[in-house]
C-alpha positions in Angstrom: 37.6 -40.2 -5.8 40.4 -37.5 -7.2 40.4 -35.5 -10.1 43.6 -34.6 -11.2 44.4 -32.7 -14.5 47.6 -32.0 -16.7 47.1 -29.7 -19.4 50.4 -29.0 -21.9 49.7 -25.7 -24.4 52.8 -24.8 -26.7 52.5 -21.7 -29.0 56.3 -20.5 -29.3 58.7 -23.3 -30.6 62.5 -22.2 -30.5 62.7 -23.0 -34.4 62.2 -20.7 -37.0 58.5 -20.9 -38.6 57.4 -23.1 -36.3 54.9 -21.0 -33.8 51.3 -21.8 -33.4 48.5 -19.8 -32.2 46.3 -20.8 -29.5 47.4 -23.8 -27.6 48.6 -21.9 -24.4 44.9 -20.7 -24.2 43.2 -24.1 -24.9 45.5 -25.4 -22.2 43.8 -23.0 -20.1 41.1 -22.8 -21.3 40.4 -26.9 -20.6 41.9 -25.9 -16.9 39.4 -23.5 -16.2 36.5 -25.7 -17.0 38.0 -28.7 -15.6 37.6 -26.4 -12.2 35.1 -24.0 -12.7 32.4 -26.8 -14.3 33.7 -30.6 -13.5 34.7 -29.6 -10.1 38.8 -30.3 -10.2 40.3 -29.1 -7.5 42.5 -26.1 -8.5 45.6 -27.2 -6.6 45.1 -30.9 -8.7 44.8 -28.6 -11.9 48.7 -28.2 -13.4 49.3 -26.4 -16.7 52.6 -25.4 -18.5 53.2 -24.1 -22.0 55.7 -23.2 -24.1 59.6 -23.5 -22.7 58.3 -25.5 -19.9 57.1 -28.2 -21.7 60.0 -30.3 -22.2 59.7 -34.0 -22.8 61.5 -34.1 -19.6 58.5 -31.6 -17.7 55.8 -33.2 -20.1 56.8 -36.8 -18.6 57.2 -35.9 -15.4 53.3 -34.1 -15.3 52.1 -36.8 -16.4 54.2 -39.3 -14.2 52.5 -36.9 -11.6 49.1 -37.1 -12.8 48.8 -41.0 -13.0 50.7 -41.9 -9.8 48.6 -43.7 -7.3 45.1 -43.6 -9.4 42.8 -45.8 -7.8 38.9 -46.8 -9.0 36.8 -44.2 -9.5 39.4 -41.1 -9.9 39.3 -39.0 -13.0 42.1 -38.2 -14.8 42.7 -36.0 -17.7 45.7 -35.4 -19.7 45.0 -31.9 -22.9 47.9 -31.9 -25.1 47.8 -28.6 -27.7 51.0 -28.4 -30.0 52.7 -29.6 -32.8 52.1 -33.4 -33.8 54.3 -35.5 -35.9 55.6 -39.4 -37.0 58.7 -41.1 -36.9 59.8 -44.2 -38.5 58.5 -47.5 -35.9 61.2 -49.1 -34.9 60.0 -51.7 -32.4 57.6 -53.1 -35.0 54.9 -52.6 -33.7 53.6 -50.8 -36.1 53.8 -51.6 -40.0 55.5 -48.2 -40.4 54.8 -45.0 -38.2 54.9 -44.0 -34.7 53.2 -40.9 -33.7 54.5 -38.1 -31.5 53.8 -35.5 -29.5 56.3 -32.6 -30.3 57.7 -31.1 -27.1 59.0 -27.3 -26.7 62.5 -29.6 -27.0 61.6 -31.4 -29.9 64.6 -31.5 -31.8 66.2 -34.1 -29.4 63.0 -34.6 -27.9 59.9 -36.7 -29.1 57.3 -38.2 -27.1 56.2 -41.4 -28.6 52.7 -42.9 -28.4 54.7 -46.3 -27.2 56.0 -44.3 -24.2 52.8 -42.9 -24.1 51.1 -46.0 -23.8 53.7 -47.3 -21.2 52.6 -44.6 -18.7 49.1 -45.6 -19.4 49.5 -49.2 -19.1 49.8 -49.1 -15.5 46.5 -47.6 -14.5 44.1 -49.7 -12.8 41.4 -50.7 -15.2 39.0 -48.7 -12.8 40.6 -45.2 -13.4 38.6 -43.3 -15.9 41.2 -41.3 -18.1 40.8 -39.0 -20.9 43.7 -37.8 -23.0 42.6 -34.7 -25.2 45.2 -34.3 -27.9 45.1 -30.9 -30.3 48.0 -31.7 -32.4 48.2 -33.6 -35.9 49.1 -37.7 -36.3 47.4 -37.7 -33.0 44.6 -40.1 -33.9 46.2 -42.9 -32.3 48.8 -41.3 -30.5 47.9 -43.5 -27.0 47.5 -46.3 -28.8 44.4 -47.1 -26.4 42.0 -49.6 -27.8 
């Protein structure tokens, strides 16, 4: 059984007025427990905050985090930042799709459908938990 863990924490956006206070230490702050109470490896542990967390860096981590989970493993993914909705346009929703908002989010947003694509492939067997700190995140895996 592995336990793996990806926490994201993103205080300082490049955009005027758009900081936040405290996600970088919640994204360690879930890190440190992870290892020092729930026994996660350190080296299995991966956080990065603020200009490293890209969509591009956010994907991949997560990518990274889910590749080759088998039954049993435990899998966590903490998301602290800024949360937000864009108009659906797949239609699969009657009007919203929510996002995560990226240290790049001006060209940038990560949508709970690619969200749910990277989830979709875990075996039914792999206990996930996705701990999102950001607003319009209710639904934001679109997990059942």
């Amino acid at each position: 059984m592995a336990k793996r863990a990806f926490c994201v924490g993103i205080n300082d956006y490049p955009y005027d007025g758009s900081d936040l206070n405290g996600c970088v230490n919640d994204a360690r702050a879930w890190a440190d427990l992870l290892i020092q109470h729930f026994d996660f490896p350190t080296s299995d542990v991966t956080v990065i905050t603020d200009a490293e967390a890209t969509k591009a860096k956010m994907v991949a981590g997560l990518k990274e985090l889910l590749h080759g989970a088998k039954a049993g493993d435990v899998l966590v993914f903490t998301n602290s930042s800024h949360g937000s909705y864009v108009a659906d346009t797949s239609g699969d929703e009657p009007t919203y799709d929510e996002v995560v908002c990226p240290y790049d989010i001006a060209d940038n947003a990560l949508a709970d459908d690619e969200l749910r694509e990277l989830f979709a492939a875990l075996p039914p067997e792999a206990h996930v938990v996705a701990i999102m700190d950001n607003c319009h995140s209710g639904t934001v895996t679109r997990a059942a």
